[in-house]
C-alpha positions, 0 to 999 in steps of 0.5 A: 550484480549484473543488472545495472538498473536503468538511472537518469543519466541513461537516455531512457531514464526517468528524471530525478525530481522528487526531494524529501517533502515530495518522498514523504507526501507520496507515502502518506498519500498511499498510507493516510487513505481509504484504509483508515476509513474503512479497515476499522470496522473488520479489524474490530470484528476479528479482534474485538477489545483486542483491535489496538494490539492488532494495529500495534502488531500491525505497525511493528511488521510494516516498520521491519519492513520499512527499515529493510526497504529503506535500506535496499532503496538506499543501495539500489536506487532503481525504480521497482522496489523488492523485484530489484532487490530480491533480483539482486540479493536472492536471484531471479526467480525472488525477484520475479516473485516479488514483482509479480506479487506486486503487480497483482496484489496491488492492481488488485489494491487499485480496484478496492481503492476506486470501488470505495470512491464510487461506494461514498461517492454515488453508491448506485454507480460505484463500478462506472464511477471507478472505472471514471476514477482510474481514467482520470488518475491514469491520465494526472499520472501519464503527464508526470510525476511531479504533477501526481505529487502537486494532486497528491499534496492537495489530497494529503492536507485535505484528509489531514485536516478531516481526520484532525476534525473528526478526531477532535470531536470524538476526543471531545465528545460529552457522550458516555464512554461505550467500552473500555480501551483495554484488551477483553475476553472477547479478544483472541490471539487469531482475532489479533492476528487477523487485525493486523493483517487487516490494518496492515493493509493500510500501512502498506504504501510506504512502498510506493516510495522506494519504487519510485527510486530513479525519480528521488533526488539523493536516494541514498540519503532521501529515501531512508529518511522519507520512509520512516517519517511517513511511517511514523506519521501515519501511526500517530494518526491511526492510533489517535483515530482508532482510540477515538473511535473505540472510546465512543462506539465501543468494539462491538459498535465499531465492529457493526458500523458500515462507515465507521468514522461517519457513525461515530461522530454522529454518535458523539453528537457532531452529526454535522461532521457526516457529510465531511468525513464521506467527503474525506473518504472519497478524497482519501481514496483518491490519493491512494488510488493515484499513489498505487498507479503510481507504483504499480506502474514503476515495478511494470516498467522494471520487470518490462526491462528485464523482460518478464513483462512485454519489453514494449512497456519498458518505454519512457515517454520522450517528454514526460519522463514517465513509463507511459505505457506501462501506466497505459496497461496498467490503467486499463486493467485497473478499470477492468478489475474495478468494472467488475470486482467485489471490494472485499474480495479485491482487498483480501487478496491484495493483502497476501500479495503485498505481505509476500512481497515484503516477507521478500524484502526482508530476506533480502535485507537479511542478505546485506553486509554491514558495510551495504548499510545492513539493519540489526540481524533482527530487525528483517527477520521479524518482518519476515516472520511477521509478514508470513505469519498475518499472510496465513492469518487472513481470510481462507479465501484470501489465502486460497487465491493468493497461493494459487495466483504466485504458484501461477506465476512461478509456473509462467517464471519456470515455462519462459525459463524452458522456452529460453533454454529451448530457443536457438 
């Protein structure tokens, strides 16, 4: 539709080096990270008993989303994600929306996963060592795509295995059960919704694989399958871990816990796992920070190229085959934001920028005929709808900023615009 995207048989492309194990590694890195340490304790204090519906609700929307995401990575195998798609089957202006909320939200998203770092790993210093953190994941993703997916393998196994280890010992804790699983009166249906927004949060880096489309080899075929897979997987673990949690703290004990994971197992007896579980946040973390630069700078570098950002950043190092000035700037106001941003703050706000891009992935999925490889009528429209309806579920001052962020941004979108038709 006019906007040929840039693939590896262009002299700027990026290289097709990533296969199916690689996609999915990826996904899980940005998914099965700090969310599932931290996000608990929020979730259960909106919802209360009614945390699993919340998570359940969570997971429906980010598989609607996934689904038309796979499907428009399949027919548009470029990198960007939804500000192609949205460029593509809705028009400029959507798709500029979406990357821009990207862009934003997910900056916002890098800063939050590098506070958490330096919270577990020296919480006297949490913003120097964010700051440390993105420069050194800035620079792991400058040298290469393939190097960020051996960091990120490492990084999946390790948090894998303390996520195993923790949700054995809760699973078989001799400790009295503090509360029950089912859904109590203390449960309301905003507490459910804003839960949902919450865990959604931690769904959210199926994304991160469908940006990186010009680096998949076969996408077509690897991508749709990639995202799916690390979907499910990370639904399996959050459930497991969230049932586990809830069963020896109880959601009025989860909802009070600073760490909940850390309390919880100290609770069920196995106060040696402590220190392992902080362990595995900081790694955790990590993974979703690297992940998050990862794509971050992939959509920079599409909006680069059509010149809704500085067009320098469009560049592909030589050697490399990486955007690596996008991955430069990108870094660099990654650890401006994490030198100077509150962690609540940051998440709250990535959240409504990340469910807006998706409520447009959706309505462009909606647009796909059945031969482009169109998903059930139903299926984009209960992400869309989902999507809006935890946006304006969440706090109202992540609501606030993140509908003055986009109406500023379309406000620049509709200013270039009348610069353009101005210019000789």
């Amino acid at each position: 539709m006019g906007h040929p995207a840039t693939g590896a048989g262009m002299p700027d492309g990026l290289q097709r080096r990533l296969g199916l194990f690689d996609a999915v590694t990826i996904g899980l890195g940005a998914m099965i990270g700090a969310g599932i340490f931290s996000a608990l304790a929020p979730a259960a204090h909106a919802a209360g008993s009614g945390m699993m519906l919340g998570l359940a609700l969570a997971a429906a929307v980010a598989y609607c989303n996934a689904t038309s995401s796979a499907r428009l990575a399949a027919r548009y195998p470029a990198s960007g994600g939804t500000y192609v798609y949205g460029r593509e089957r809705l028009g400029e202006f959507w798709g500029y929306l979406a990357g821009w909320g990207f862009v934003v939200g997910k900056t916002a998203s890098c800063a939050a996963m590098a506070l958490t770092v330096g919270s577990y790993l020296w919480p006297g210093h949490a913003h120097t060592v964010a700051v440390a953190a993105v420069v050194a994941l800035t620079a792991v993703n400058y040298a290469g795509v393939h190097k960020s997916v051996l960091l990120t393998r490492v990084i999946v196994a390790v948090v894998l295995v303390v996520l195993a280890a923790v949700a054995v010992a809760l699973l078989n804790s001799t400790a009295p059960d503090s509360g029950s699983l089912g859904v109590g009166d203390d449960a309301t249906l905003g507490g459910v919704l804003q839960a949902a927004g919450l865990l959604f949060f931690a769904f959210a880096g199926y994304a991160r694989i469908a940006t990186l489309g010009e680096e998949v080899r076969n996408p077509s075929r690897t991508i749709p399958r990639a995202i799916p897979i690390a979907l499910g997987t990370t639904l399996v673990v959050y459930a497991v871990i969230a049932v586990a949690a809830l069963r020896v703290l109880g959601p009025m004990g989860l909802a009070d816990a600073s760490a909940p994971l850390s309390e919880a197992v100290r609770a069920a007896g196995a106060g040696w796992l402590a220190p392992v579980v902080r362990v595995g946040a900081v790694v955790a973390a990590l993974g979703s920070l690297l992940a998050l630069i990862l794509g971050v700078s992939r959509t920079t570098l599409a909006m680069a190229r059509d010149r809704h950002l500085p067009h320098v950043l469009a560049a592909v190092h030589p050697r490399f085959k990486t955007p690596h000035r996008a991955e430069l700037v990108v870094g660099g106001v990654v650890a401006l934001v994490a030198a100077t941003a509150d962690l609540r703050g940051a998440i709250g706000f990535s959240s409504f920028g990340v469910l807006a891009y998706y409520a447009i992935a959706n309505a462009s999925a909606w647009t796909l005929n059945p031969d482009e490889g169109r998903p059930a009528r139903f299926i984009p429209a209960l992400g869309m709808v989902g999507c809006l309806m935890l946006a304006f579920a969440l706090p109202l001052t992540s609501v606030i900023a993140g509908v003055c962020v986009l109406t500023f941004g379309a406000a620049a979108f509709a200013l270039r615009r009348v610069v353009a038709a101005r210019t000789p």
